[in-house]
C-alpha positions as CSV (number, residue, x, y, z in Angstrom):
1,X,-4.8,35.1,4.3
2,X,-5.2,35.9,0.6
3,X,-4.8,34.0,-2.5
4,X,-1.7,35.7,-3.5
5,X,-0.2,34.1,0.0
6,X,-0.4,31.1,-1.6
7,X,2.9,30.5,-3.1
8,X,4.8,31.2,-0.4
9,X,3.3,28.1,1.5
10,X,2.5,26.0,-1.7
11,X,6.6,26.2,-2.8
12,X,7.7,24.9,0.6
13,X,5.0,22.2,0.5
14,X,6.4,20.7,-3.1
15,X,9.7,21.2,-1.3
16,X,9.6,18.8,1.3
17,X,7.3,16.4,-0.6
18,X,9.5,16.2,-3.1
19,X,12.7,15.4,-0.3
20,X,10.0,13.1,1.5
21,X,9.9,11.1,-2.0
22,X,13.6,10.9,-2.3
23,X,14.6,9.7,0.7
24,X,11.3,7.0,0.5
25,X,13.6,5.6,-2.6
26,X,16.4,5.6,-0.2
27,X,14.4,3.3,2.3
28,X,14.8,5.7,4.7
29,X,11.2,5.9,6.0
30,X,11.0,8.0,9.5
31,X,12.7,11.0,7.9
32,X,10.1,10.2,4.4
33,X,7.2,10.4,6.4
34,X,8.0,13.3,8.7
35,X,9.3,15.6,5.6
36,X,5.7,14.9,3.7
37,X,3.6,15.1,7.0
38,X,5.3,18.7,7.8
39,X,4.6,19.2,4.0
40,X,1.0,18.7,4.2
41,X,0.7,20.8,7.6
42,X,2.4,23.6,5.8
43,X,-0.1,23.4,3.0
44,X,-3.2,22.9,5.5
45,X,-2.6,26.0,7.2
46,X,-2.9,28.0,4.2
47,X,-5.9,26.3,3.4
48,X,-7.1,26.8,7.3
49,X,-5.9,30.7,6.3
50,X,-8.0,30.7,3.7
51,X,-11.1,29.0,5.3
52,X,-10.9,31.9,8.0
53,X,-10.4,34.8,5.7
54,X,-13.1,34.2,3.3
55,X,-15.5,33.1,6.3
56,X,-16.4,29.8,4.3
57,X,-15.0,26.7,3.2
58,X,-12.9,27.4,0.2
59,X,-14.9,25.0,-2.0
60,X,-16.8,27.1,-4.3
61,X,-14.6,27.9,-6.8
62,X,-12.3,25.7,-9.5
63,X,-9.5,27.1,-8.0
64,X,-10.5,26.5,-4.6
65,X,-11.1,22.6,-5.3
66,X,-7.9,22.1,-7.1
67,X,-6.8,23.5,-3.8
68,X,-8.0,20.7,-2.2
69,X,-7.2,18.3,-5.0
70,X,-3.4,19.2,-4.1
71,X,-3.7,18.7,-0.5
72,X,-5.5,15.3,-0.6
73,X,-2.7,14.0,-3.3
74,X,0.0,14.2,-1.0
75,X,-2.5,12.9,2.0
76,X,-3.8,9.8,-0.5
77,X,-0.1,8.7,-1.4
78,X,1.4,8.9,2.6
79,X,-1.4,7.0,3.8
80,X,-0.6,4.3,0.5
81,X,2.8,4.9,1.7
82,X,2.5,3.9,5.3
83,X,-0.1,0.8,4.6
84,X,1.9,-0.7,1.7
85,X,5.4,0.7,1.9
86,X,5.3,1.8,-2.2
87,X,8.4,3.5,-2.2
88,X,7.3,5.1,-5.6
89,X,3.9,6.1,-4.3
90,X,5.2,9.8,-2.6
91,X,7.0,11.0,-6.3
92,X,3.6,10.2,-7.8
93,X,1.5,12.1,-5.5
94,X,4.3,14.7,-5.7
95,X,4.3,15.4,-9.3
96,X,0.2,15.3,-9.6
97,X,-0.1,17.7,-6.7
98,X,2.3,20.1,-8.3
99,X,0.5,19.8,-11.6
100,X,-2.2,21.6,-9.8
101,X,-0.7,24.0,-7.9
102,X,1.0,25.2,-10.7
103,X,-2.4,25.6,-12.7
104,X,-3.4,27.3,-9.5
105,X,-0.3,29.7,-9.5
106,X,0.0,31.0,-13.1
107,X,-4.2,30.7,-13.2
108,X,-5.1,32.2,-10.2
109,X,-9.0,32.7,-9.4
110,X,-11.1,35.6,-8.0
111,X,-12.1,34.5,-4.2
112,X,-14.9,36.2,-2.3
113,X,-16.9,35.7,0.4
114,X,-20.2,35.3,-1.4
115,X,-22.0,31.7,-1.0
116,X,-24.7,31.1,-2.8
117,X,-27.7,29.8,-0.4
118,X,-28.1,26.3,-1.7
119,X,-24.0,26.2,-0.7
120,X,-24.8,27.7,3.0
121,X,-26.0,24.1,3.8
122,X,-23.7,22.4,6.7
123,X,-23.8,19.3,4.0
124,X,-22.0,21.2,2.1
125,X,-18.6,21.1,3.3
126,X,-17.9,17.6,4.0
127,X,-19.7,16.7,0.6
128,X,-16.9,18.7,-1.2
129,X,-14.3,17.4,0.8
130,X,-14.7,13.6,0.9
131,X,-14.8,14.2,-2.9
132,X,-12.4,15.5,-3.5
133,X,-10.4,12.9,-1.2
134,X,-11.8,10.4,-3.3
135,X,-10.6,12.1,-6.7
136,X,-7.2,12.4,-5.1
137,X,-7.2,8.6,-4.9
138,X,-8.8,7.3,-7.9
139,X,-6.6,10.2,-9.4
140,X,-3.5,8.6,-8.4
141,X,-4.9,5.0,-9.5
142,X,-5.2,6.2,-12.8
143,X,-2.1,7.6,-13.6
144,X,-0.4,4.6,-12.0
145,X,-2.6,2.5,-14.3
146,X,-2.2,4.6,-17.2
147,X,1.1,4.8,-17.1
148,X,1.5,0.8,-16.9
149,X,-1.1,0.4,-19.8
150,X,1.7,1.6,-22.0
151,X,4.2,-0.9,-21.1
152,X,5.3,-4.6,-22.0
153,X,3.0,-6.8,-19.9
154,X,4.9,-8.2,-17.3
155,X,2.5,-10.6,-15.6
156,X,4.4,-10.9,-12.1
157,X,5.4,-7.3,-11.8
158,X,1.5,-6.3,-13.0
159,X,0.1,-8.6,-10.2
160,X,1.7,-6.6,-8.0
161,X,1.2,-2.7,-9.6
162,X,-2.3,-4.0,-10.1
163,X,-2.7,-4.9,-6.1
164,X,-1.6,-1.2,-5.4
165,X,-4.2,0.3,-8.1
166,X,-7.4,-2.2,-6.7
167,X,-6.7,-1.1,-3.4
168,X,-6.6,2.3,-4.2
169,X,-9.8,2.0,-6.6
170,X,-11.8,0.3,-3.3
171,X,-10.6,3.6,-0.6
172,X,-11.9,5.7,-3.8
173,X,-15.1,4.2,-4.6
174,X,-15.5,4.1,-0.7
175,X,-15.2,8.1,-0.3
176,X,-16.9,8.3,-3.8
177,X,-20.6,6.3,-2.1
178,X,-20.1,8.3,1.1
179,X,-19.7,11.8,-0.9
180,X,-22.6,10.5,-2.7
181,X,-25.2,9.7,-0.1
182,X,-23.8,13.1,1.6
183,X,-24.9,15.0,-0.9
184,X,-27.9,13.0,-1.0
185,X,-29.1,14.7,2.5
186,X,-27.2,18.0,1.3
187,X,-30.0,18.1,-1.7
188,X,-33.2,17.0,0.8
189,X,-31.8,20.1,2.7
190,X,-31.4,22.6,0.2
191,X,-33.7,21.4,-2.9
192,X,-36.5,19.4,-1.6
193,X,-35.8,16.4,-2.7
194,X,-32.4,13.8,-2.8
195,X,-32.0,13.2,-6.5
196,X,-33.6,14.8,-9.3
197,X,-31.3,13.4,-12.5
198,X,-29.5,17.0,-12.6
199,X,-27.0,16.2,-15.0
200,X,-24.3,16.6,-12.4
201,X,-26.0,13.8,-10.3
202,X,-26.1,11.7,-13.9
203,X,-22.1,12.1,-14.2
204,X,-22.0,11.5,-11.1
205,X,-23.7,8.3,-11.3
206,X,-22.1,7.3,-14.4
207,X,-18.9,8.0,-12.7
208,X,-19.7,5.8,-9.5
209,X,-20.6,3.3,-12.2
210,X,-17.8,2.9,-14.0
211,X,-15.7,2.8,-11.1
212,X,-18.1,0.0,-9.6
213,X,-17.4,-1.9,-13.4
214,X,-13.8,-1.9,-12.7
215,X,-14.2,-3.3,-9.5
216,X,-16.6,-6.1,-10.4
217,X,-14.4,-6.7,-14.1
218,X,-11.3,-7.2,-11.6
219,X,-12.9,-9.5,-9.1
220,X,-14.4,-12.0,-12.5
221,X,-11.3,-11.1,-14.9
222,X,-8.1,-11.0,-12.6
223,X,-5.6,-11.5,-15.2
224,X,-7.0,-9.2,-18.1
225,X,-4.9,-6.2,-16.4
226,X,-5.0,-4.2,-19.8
227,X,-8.7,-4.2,-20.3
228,X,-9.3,-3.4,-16.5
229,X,-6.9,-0.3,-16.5
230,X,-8.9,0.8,-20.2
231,X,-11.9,0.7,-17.7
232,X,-10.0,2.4,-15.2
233,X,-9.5,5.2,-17.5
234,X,-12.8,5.4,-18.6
235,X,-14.1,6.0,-15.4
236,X,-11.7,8.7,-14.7
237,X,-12.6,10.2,-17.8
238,X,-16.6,10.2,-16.2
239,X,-15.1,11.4,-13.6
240,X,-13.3,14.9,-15.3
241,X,-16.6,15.5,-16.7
242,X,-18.5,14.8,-13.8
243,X,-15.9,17.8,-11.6
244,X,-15.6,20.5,-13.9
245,X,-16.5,19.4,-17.3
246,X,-20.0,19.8,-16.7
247,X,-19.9,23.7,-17.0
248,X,-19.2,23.2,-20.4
249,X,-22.3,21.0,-21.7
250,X,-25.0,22.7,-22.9
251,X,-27.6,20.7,-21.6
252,X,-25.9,22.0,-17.8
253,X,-25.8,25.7,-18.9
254,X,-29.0,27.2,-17.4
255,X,-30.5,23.8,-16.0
256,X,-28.2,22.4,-13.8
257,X,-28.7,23.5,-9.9
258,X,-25.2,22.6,-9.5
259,X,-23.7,25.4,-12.2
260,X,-23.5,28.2,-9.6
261,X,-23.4,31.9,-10.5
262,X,-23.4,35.6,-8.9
263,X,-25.4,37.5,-10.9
């Protein structure tokens, strides 16, 4: 499997996502959830493609976790799907997944087969993954919020957007803590020592954080639904720096064990 494989199982994916959405709007459920469950098989064995082909997880690059990030989007909004019956929820994980497999196709990435040792950990992998899981989630809360931050509040039709973006928030922060205390053990393993203040693991904190606010401002403010989604963007803002915006801080470049490099 190589990367330029990729559009030829990412376009079918989008395809029957995008029909799994349609006919959700059109209350027909079985046929919904079988269209986006053969989408995300479709995309997962290009990723399982990949996984054997490079002989490593596919997690080391940018490209290779917006990879991910599109695979878990379409995952995140058919389990929402199925537990809350948001017929909405598939067109919203749609369109974010095919955000990033567009930046994947017209910016595609070099993948090899090097792994730096501090990535050879067995930590590694399911780190990276229930991350990026979580992202996917609190990804999808934020939009949802964001997009309702902009509209005329509507106190009974909030209540009920703002149901769907708490219980998204809790699965997120959930993955987030585990993907934390993973990588916990995965820096014991590889560095010596659990936490060292890197300024990955001080987004990364900040990030849990602010996601941890939004929590405890819903649970003591449940009517202020404009100030929790400004938190709720805020934290997903953390969060951006906290994936990829890191690599372009200066106090990372050089000092962070997290920024990774071949030469």
């Amino acid at each position: 499997m190589t990367w330029e494989s990729f559009i030829y199982f990412a376009i079918p994916s989008v395809i029957l996502w995008g029909a799994g959405a349609y006919l959700a709007f059109k209350d027909r459920n079985m046929p919904a959830i079988l269209l986006t469950v053969a989408g995300i098989l479709i995309f997962a064995a290009y990723i399982a493609g990949m996984w054997v082909s490079l002989e490593r997880p596919p997690l080391r690059t940018m490209g290779e976790t917006r990879l991910w990030y599109s695979f878990f989007l379409p995952v995140a909004g058919l389990f929402t799907y199925l537990r809350w019956k948001y017929k909405w929820i598939l067109s919203f994980s749609t369109i974010l997944a095919f955000v990033f497999i567009c930046v994947n196709i017209f910016k595609p990435e070099i993948h090899n087969k090097t792994l730096m040792p501090a990535l050879q950990s067995p930590w590694f992998a399911p780190h990276v993954i229930i991350y990026m899981f979580s992202y996917a989630v609190l990804g999808a809360a934020t939009i949802i919020g964001l997009y309702f931050l902009i509209r005329k509040n509507d106190k009974h039709f909030n209540e009920g957007v703002m149901n769907l973006i708490d219980n998204l928030v809790y699965v997120g922060t959930a993955f987030l803590t585990i993907g934390m205390l993973i990588g916990a053990v995965w820096a014991k393993d590889a560095w010596g020592h659990y936490w060292s203040w890197d300024p990955k693991e001080t987004w990364a904190a900040a990030t849990w954080l602010g996601f941890l606010i939004y929590i405890h401002y819903r649970s003591h403010k449940p009517g202020k639904f404009r100030n929790a989604l400004v938190l709720l963007v805020f934290s997903f803002v953390l969060l951006q720096v906290c994936w990829y915006g890191i690599n372009y801080l200066p106090s990372a470049k050089g000092v962070s064990i997290h920024t990774y490099s071949l030469d």
